[in-house]
N, C-alpha and C positions, 0 to 999 in steps of 0.2 A: 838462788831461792829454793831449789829442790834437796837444799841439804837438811832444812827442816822435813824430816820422813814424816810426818802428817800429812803434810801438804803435799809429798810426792804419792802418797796413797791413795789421798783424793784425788789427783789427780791424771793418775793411771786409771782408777777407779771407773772417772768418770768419760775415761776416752774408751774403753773397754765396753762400755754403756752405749757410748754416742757410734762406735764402730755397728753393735749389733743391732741398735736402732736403725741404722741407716740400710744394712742388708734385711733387715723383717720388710723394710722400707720397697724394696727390690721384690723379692719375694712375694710378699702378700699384694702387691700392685699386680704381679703377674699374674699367680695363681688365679685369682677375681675375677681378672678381664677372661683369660685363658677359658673357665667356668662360663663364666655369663655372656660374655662379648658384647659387656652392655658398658658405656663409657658412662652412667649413671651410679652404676654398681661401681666404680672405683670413686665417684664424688663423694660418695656414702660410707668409705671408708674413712675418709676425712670429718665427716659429720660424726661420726659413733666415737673418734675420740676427741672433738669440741666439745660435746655436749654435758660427756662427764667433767671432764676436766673446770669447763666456765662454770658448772652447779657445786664444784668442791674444791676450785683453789682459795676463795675467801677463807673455809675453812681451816684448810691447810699451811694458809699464812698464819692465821691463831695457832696451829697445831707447831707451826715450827717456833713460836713466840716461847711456848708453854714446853714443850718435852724435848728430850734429847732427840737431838737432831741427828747423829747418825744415825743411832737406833730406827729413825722414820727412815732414812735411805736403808737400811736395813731391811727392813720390813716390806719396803717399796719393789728392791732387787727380790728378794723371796719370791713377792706373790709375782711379779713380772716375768722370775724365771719357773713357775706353775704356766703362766699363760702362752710362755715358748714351747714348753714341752706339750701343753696340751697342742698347741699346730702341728709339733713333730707328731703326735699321736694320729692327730687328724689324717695328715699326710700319708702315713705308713699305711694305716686303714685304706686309704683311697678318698680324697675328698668329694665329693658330691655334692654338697651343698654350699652357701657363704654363709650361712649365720653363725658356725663354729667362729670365724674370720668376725666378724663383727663384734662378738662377745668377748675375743679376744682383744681387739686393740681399743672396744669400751670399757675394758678395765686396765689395759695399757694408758687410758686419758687420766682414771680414775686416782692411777696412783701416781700420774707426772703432777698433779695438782697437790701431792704430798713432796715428793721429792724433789720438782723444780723448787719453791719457795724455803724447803731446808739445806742444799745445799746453796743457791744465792747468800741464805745466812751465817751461814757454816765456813763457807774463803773466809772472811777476814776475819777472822779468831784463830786462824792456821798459822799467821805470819807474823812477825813484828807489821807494826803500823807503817813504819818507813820500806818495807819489800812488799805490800802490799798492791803496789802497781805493777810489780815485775809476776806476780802471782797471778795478777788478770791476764796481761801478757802471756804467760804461760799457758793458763787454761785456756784462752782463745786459740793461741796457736794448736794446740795439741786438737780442740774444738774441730779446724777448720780441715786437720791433717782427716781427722777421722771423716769429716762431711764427702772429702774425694776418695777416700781409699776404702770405706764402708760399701758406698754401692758398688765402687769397679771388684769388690772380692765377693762381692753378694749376688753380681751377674754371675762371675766366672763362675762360680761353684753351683749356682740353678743348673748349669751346663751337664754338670754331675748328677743332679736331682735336688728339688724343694726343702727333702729333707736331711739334706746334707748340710743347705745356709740353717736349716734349723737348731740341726745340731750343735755347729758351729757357736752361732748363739748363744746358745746354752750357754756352751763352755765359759763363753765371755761372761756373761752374769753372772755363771758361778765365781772366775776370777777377779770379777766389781767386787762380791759380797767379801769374798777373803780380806781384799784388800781394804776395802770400809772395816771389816769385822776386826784388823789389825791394828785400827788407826785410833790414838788417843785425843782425844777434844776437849776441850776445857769446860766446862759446866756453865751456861748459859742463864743468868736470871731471868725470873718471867719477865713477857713484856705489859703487866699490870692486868689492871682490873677491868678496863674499861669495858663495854659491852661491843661486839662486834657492830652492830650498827652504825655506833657511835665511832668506832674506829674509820671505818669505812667512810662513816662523810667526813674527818677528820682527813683519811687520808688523799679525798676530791679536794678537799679546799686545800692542800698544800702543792698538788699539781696545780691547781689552777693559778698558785700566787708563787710557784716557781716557771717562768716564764721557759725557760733551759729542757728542765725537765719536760713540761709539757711540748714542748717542741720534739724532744727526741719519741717522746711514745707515740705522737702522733705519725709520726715517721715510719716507725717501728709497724704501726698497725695496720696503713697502706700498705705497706711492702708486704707483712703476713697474706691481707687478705688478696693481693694481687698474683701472691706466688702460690695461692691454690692451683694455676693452673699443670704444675707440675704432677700433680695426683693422675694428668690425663697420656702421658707421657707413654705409658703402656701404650696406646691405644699408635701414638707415632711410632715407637720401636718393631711394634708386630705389622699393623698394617700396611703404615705408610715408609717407614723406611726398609724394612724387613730385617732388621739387627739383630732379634732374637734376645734373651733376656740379658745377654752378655752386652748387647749394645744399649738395653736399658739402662744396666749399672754405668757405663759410659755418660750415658744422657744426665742421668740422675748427680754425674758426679761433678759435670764441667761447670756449671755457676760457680761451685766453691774456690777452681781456679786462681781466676783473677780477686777473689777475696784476700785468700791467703798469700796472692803477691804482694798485694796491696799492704796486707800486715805487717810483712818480712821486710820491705820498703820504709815502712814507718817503723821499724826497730832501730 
């Protein structure tokens, strides 16, 4: 399925993405506590990117209906890789404060509420209809690869310095956008007229009368809201176990584990 080079664009693309997501992940956990030493102030990084994200993924779903959708992951890697460098600035400066850190992953929320709902759109326009499954496949696996091996590189390198994972980063985003910026898509018709509202209760009543679907999001949404407690994870690597941020990335990484056995299993 990787021999369609679209699909192997987005798809490097987006594990390049999900890599430096998961070391900011590392990093801006530590940094925060390291600063405040208040296990509040890392709940609060989790809240600054829910809040944009749940006030602008409705819209964002219209926006990936109506405009070219790489162009939106385009635009999304840009301003994402403005908000990496501004923490690498932070950092070199000396950070002293967390609201630089807040303002950051508030617009990190801002623009997954663009770029999650255009690429979910964007996989299956990549494949024929029949490699379509092996496409999900793919993109989970690579997904699950990044979820372990993001934070254990995002530990090791804080070891080095904060703004070393920064840089790093970068780097990635900048090779997401190449690879997006390479990659040709077929032209998406709107998805009509209707008024956002109306879409919106359109799209409750068809959870509610697909029994399947509503099952699996309900699922989906315990497990999000119960795996908040990961956010607090700092607070056992430094105080309580004394690992250091190397053995954060460790902590951060071992859920994904048994995930990705489980995948590799069901292949």
């Amino acid at each position: 399925v990787l021999r369609h080079g679209n699909l192997a664009r987005f798809a490097l693309s987006r594990f390049c993405v999900t890599i430096a997501w998961q070391m900011l992940g590392v990093a801006v956990g530590w940094q925060v506590y390291r600063l405040t030493g208040d296990p509040l102030a890392l709940g609060l990084i989790g809240l600054w990117q829910f809040l944009p994200f749940v006030s602008l993924v409705l819209i964002g779903g219209q926006a990936a209906d109506r405009l070219d959708r790489r162009r939106m992951l385009l635009v999304a890697y840009a301003v994402e890789s403005a908000c990496v460098a501004a923490l690498l600035w932070f950092t070199l400066d000396g950070l002293r404060a967390v609201w630089p850190v807040y303002l950051a992953v508030g617009t990190f929320g801002a623009t997954r509420a663009f770029w999650a709902p255009a690429g979910q759109a964007l996989l299956p326009s990549l494949v024929p209809r029949e490699q379509f499954p092996d496409a999900v496949a793919i993109n989970a696996i690579l997904f699950q690869v990044a979820v372990i091996a993001g934070p254990a590189l995002g530990g090791l390198l804080f070891l080095l310095d904060a703004a070393v994972v920064y840089a790093v980063c970068l780097a990635l985003f900048f090779v997401a956008f190449l690879l997006m910026a390479g990659a040709r898509t077929p032209r998406i018709e709107s998805g009509g007229e209707m008024a956002l509202g109306a879409q919106f209760l359109e799209g409750v009543r068809f959870v509610l009368r697909e029994r399947a679907v509503l099952g699996v999001i309900s699922l989906d949404l315990f497990a999000v809201l119960l795996s908040g407690a990961v956010a607090l994870l700092p607070v056992y690597a430094r105080d309580i176990l004394e690992l250091g941020p190397w053995g954060l990335g460790l902590l951060r990484a071992a859920p994904g584990v048994p995930s990705l056995s489980s995948r590799r299993t069901t292949r």
